[in-house]
ROZA-604339 format. One record per residue (C-alpha): x, y, z. Coordinates in pm, whole numbers, padded with zeros to 5 digits, always signed. Example, Ala and Ser with C-alpha at 12.3 -4.5 7.8 and 13.67 -1.06 7.14 Angstrom:
BEGIN
+01230-00450+00780;+01367-00106+00714;
END
This chain:
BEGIN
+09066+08955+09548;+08880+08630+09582;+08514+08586+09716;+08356+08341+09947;+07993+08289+09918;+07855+08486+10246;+08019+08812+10083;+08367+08852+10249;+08679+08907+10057;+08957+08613+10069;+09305+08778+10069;+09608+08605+09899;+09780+08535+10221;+09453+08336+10307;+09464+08129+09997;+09834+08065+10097;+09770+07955+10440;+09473+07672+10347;+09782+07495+10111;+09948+07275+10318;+10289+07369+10404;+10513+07142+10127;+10270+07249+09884;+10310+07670+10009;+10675+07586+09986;+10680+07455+09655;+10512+07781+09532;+10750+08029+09707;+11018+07791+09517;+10863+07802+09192;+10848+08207+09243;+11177+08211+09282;+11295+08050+08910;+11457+08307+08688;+11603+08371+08349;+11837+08552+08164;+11768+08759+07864;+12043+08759+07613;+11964+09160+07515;+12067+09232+07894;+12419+09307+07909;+12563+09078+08135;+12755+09298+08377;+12385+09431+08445;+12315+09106+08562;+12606+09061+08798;+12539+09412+08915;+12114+09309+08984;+12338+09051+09215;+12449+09225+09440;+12115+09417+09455;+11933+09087+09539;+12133+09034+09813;+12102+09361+09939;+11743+09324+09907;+11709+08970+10097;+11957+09094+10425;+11677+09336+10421;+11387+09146+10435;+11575+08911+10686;+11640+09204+10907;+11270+09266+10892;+11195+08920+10939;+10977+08883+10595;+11132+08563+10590;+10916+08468+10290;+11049+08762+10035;+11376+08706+10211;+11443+08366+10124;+11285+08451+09752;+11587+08659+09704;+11859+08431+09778;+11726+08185+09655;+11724+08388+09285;+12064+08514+09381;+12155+08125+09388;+11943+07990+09063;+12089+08285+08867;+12439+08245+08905;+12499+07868+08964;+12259+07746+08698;+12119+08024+08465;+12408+08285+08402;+12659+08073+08191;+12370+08041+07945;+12434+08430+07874;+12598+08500+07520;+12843+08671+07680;+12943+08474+07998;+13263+08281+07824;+13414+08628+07786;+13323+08777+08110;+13537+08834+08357;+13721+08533+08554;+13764+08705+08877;+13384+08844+08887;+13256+08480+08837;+13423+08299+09098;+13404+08608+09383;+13006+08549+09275;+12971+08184+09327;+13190+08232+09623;+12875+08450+09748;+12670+08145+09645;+12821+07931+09823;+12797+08140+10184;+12460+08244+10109;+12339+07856+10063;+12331+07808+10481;+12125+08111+10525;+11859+08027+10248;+11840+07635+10400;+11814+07747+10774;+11541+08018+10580;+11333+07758+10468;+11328+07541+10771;+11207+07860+10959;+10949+07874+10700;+10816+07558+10659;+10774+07565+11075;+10591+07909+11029;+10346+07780+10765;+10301+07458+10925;+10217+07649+11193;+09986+07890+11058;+09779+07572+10848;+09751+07436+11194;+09559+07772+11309;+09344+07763+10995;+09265+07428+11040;+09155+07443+11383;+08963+07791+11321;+08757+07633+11022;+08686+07361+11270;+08553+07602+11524;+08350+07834+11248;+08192+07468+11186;+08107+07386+11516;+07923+07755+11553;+07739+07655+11247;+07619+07313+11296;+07524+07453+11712;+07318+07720+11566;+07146+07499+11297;+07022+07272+11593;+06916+07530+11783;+06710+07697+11434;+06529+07364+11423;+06518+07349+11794;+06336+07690+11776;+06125+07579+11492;+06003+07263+11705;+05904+07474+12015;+05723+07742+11774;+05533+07469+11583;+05425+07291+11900;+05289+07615+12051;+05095+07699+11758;+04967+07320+11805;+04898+07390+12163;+04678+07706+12082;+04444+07559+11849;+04349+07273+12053;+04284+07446+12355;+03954+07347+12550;+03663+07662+12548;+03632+07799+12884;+03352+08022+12766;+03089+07738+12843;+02745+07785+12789;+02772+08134+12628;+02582+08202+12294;+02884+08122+12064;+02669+08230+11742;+02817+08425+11495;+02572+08689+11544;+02651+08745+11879;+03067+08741+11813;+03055+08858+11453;+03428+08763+11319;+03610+09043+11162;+03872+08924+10839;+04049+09182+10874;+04146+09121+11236;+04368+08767+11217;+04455+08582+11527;+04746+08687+11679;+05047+08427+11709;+05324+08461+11996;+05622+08614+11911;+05887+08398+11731;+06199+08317+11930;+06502+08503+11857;+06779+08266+11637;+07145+08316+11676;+07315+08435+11343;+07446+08090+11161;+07848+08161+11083;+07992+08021+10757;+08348+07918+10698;+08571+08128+10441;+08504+07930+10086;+08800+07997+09894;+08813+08115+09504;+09131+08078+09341;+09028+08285+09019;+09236+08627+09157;+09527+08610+09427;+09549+08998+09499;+09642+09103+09847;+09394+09229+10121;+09384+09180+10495;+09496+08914+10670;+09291+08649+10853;+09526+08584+11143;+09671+08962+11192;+09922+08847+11474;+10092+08665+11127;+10030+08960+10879;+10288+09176+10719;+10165+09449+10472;+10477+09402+10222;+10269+09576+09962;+10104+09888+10033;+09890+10059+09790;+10007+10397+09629;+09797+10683+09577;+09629+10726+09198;+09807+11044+09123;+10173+11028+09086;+10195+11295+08827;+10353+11645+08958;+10256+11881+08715;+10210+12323+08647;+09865+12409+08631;+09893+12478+08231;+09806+12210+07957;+10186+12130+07819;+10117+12119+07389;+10120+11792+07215;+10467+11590+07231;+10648+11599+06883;+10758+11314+06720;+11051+11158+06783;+11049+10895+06520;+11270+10933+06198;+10957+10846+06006;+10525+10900+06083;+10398+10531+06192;+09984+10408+06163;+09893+10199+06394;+09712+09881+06209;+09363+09832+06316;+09456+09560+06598;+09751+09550+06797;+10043+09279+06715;+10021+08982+06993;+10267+08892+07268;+10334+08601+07398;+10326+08598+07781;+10354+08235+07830;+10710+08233+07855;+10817+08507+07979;+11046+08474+08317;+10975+08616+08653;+11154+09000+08681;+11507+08962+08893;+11384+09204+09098;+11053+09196+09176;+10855+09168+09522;+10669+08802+09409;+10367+08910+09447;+10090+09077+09267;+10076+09446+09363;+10428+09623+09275;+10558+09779+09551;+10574+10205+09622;+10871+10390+09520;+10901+10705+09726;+11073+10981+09554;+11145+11321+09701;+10997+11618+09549;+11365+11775+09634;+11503+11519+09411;+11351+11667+09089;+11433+12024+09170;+11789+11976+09262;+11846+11732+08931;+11692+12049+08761;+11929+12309+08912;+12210+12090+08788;+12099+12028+08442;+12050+12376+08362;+12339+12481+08190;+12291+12176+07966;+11934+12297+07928;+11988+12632+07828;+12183+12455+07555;+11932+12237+07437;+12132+11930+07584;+11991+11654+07747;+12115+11509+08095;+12058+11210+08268;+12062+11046+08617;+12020+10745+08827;+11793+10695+09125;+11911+10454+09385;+11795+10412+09735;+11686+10131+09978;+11425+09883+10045;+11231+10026+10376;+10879+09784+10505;+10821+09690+10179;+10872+10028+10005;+11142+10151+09787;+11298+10438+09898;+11489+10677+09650;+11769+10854+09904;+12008+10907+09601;+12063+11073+09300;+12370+10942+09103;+12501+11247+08831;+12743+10970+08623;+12981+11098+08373;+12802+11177+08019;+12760+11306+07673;+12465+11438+07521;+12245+11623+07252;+11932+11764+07205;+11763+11421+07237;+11970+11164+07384;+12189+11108+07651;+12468+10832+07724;+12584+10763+08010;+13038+10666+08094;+13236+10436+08323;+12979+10288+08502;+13209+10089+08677;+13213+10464+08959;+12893+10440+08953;+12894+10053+09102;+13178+10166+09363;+12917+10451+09500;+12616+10178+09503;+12842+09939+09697;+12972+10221+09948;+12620+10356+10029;+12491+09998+10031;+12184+10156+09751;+11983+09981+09442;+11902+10130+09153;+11506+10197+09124;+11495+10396+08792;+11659+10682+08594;+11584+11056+08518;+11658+11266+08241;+11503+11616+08098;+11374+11729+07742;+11532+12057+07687;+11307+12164+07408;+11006+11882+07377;+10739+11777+07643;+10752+11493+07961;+10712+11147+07723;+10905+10831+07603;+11080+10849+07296;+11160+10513+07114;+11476+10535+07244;+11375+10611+07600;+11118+10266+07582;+11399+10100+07531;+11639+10239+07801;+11389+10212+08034;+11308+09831+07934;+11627+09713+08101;+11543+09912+08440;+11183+09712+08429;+11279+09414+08311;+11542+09372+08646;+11279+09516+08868;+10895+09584+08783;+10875+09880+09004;+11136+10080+08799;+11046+10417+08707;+11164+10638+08464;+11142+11034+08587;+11096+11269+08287;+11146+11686+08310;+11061+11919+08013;+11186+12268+08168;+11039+12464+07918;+10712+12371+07966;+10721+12331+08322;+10648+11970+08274;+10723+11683+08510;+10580+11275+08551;+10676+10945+08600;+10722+10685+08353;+10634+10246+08330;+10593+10051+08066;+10251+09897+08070;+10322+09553+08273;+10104+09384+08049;+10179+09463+07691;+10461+09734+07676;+10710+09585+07849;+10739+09272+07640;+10656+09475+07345;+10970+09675+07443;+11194+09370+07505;+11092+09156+07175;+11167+09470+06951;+11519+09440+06787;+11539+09798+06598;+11745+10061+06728;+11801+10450+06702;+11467+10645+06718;+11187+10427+06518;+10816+10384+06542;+10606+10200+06755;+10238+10128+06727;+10038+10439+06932;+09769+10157+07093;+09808+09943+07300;+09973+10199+07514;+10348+10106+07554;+10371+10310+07879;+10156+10480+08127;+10219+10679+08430;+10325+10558+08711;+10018+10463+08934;+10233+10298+09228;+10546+10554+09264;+10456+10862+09481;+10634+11242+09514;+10774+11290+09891;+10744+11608+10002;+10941+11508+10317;+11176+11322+10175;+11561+11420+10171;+11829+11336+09874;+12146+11313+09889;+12290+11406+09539;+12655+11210+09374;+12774+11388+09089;+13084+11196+08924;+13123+11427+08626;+13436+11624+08821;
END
């Protein structure tokens, strides 16, 4: 949140609206540029396709024009420039690259009539600011003149009083008559009430989070903030997690680097700042419970996938996907995805994260689990990973920390269960997802 010197805070959509608008177009443009990362499997990719599109008819329906045309226009980048430069694209499949440019190709009208819309919009808008900072700055320059008019009367009265004739006349004037008291001082007429002097919002580019809006008949709360505690949890202290590592790991004294710098936009993500809340349904967690059981009572591990729908800027989780398996006591792998993709596309649904239980161990991320999870984040930033330990009554949500674990996670090469350094933390607890106690669930289980 920005600053401006009288004290009020300058939301982002403020510092938006003073850029002119081929300038506030070029930066929705630029925050539309994506990459691919070679560790991705590519059919993830084309699958986070379909998703984006889902995601901009959406917004268009909700007339967020802005986040709407941010999504095509990735949708477009990713497949007709960036996606051949995948390791695996020569070997991909034939058919699934030309029905996907096909897409491209329809999609191009909507994004160009999308940014004419826009461009009118923020032209508009500019105009408003512009002619608002001219009023404040009127107000301001009318109330200085009438301070200094105020300060002229007041002086010229004070003026007026001491060189007013006597009209005592002859009366004995002598001190000893009227004895003069210091601590009685003359008493001045009251000083004319000033108007209060309005300043125009001064702008400070050094933060760009969200806030309120200066012209609300134009505001759109894409973002809204979740509440801090997103852990759902027994009263009892679960003991401490047990390693998962094939070997103990000491953290060195200071924490390897990670370079930032380069690092693309997520697929997925809302463009701004603040991630956006993912809703999930306290009925969710007990009902994936009831079906992993069995496998618990076994010490087996199961897994699902939690897919729902973007709703005024939220994510919604209305599904829990059961896809066919295998597991153990600490892993879990998931079979022919492919029925999974059919169910997405029939219920029209996006995948927002991924749950899975610890039969025997406490609610944490394993090495292996970072890096299962690092694919879900890396697509979209909001991604969650939902962890249950049964035994100890045990339940939270999972993110890798956006500003070290994530690209921690994604620069790591080593597979299987290894170390990683304890600090910085590599994940955290999900600060912007939030349990729904009124939420519903409607639950796909593909193993039969």
């Amino acid at each position: 949140m920005a600053h401006c010197g009288h004290g009020r805070e300058i939301s982002s959509r403020e510092l938006e609206i003073v850029l002119e608008p081929e300038l506030r177009m070029k930066k929705l443009m630029k925050s539309s540029t994506v990459s691919v990362e070679p560790s991705i499997p590519i059919r993830r990719y084309y699958r986070s396709g379909q998703e984006l599109v889902r995601m901009a008819v959406v917004y268009h329906e909700e007339k967020n024009y802005e986040l709407a045309y941010m999504f095509y226009m990735r949708f477009m980048v990713l497949f007709l420039e960036e996606i051949s430069k995948h390791p695996e694209y020569a070997a991909f499949s034939h058919e699934q690259k030309q029905k996907t440019k096909k897409k491209c190709m329809s999609t191009l009208p909507i994004a160009e009539t999308l940014k004419s819309k826009l461009l009118k919009q923020f032209e508009e808008e500019y105009n408003t600011f512009r002619e608002e900072q001219a009023r404040i700055e009127a107000e301001i320059e009318k109330a200085r003149a009438q301070e200094a008019e105020n300060s002229r009367k007041l002086r010229e009265a004070e003026l007026a009083r001491h060189h007013q004739p006597s009209i005592i006349g002859s009366q004995d004037l002598s001190p000893s008559r009227y004895p003069l008291s210091p601590s009685a001082p003359p008493v001045l007429p009251p000083r004319p009430a000033t108007p209060p002097i309005y300043a125009p919002p001064c702008i400070d580019n050094s933060t760009t989070e969200d806030s309120s809006n200066l012209y609300p008949q134009c505001a759109y709360d894409a973002h809204p903030s979740a509440p801090e505690d997103t852990s759902f949890r027994s009263p009892r202290d679960p003991p401490q997690a047990p390693s998962r590592s094939l070997k103990p790991h000491t953290p060195s004294s200071s924490a390897p680097s990670v370079d930032r710098s380069n690092k693309p936009l997520s697929l997925l993500g809302g463009g701004g700042g603040a991630l956006r809340r993912v809703r999930i349904p306290t009925a969710l967690v007990t009902r994936f419970l009831d079906i992993a059981a069995p496998n618990t009572r076994n010490n087996v591990e199961t897994c699902g996938i939690l897919a729902g729908i973007v709703r005024q800027g939220e994510l919604c989780t209305t599904h829990l996907l059961i896809p066919e398996q295998s597991g153990t006591a600490d892993s879990c792998t998931t079979h022919e995805e492919e029925r999974l993709f059919a169910v997405q596309d029939q219920h029209g649904i996006i995948t927002l994260g991924w749950i899975h239980t610890h039969p025997s161990q406490t609610a944490f991320l394993s090495s292996v689990d970072l890096h299962t999870h690092c694919s879900y984040q890396l697509m979209m930033p909001e991604a969650v990973a939902v962890v249950c330990a049964p035994k100890f009554d045990h339940n939270a949500v999972f993110s890798l920390t956006p500003d070290y674990g994530l690209d921690f996670i994604a620069d790591c090469r080593e597979t299987g269960f290894h170390p990683h350094p304890a600090k910085p933390p590599l994940f955290k607890e999900a600060d912007h997802a939030v349990m729904d106690d009124h939420g519903t669930v409607e639950v796909v289980d593909l193993r039969h």
